[in-house]
C-alpha atoms as one frame of an Amber mdcrd trajectory, in Angstrom:
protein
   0.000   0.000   0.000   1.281   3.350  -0.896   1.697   6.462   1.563   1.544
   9.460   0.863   2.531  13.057   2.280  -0.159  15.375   2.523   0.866  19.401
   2.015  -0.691  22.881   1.577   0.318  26.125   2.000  -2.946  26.896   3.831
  -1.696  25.623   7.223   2.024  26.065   8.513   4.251  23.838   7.136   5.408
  21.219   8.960   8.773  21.722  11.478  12.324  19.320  11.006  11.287  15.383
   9.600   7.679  15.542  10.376   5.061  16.364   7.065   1.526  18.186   7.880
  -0.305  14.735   6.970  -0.165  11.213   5.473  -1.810   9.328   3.464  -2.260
   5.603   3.400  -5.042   4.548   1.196  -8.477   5.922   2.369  -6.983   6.763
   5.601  -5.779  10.070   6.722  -3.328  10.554   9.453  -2.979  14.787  10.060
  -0.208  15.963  12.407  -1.034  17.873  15.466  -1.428  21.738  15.170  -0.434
  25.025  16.895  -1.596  28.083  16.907   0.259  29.322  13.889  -1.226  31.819
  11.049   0.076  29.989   7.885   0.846  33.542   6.263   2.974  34.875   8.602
   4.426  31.731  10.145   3.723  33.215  13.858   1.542  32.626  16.437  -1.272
  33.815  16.503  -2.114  36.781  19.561  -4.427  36.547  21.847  -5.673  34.017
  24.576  -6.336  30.368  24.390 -10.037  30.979  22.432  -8.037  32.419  19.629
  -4.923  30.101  19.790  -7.285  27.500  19.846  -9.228  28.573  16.723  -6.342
  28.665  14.368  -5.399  25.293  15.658  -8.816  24.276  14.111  -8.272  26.307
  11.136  -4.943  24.460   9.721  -7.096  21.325  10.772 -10.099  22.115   8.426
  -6.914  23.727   5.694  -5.192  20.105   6.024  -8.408  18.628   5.561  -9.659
  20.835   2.964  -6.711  19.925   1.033  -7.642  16.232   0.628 -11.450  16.804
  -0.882 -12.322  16.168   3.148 -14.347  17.984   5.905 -14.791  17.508   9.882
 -17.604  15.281   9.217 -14.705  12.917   8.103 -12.604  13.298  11.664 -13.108
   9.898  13.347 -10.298  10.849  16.022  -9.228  13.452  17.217  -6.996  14.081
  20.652  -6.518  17.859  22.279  -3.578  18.210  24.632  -3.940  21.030  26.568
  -0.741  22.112  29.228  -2.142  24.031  31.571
């Protein structure tokens, strides 16, 4: 079975070895998000409503990407630090 990276320049691109997404057949694997605004490449300002909202928005961009929407999600894990 063939895997695939998923990419898009709608959600920040991925940091060192790791890649925004795979692919492996009809399964999607997306890789966890922070608050960053794709166009910029910062985080975003404000408190954890807003930093929490991008994270959702590079989720929906990664998903976007693939012809997908959250009605697709089967999983999804939130760690929160404090």
């Amino acid at each position: 079975m063939n895997k695939d990276v998923i990419s898009t320049p709608n959600a920040p691109a991925a940091v060192g070895p790791y890649s925004q997404g795979i692919r492996v057949g009809d399964i999607f694997f997306l890789s966890g998000q922070i608050p960053l605004d794709p166009a910029t490449g910062k985080l975003v300002e404000g408190d954890i409503c807003a930093q929490a909202e991008q994270c959702c928005k590079n989720v929906v961009a990664l998903l976007e990407s693939q012809g997908l929407t959250t009605a697709n999600v089967v999983k999804t894990t939130v760690f929160i630090a404090d």
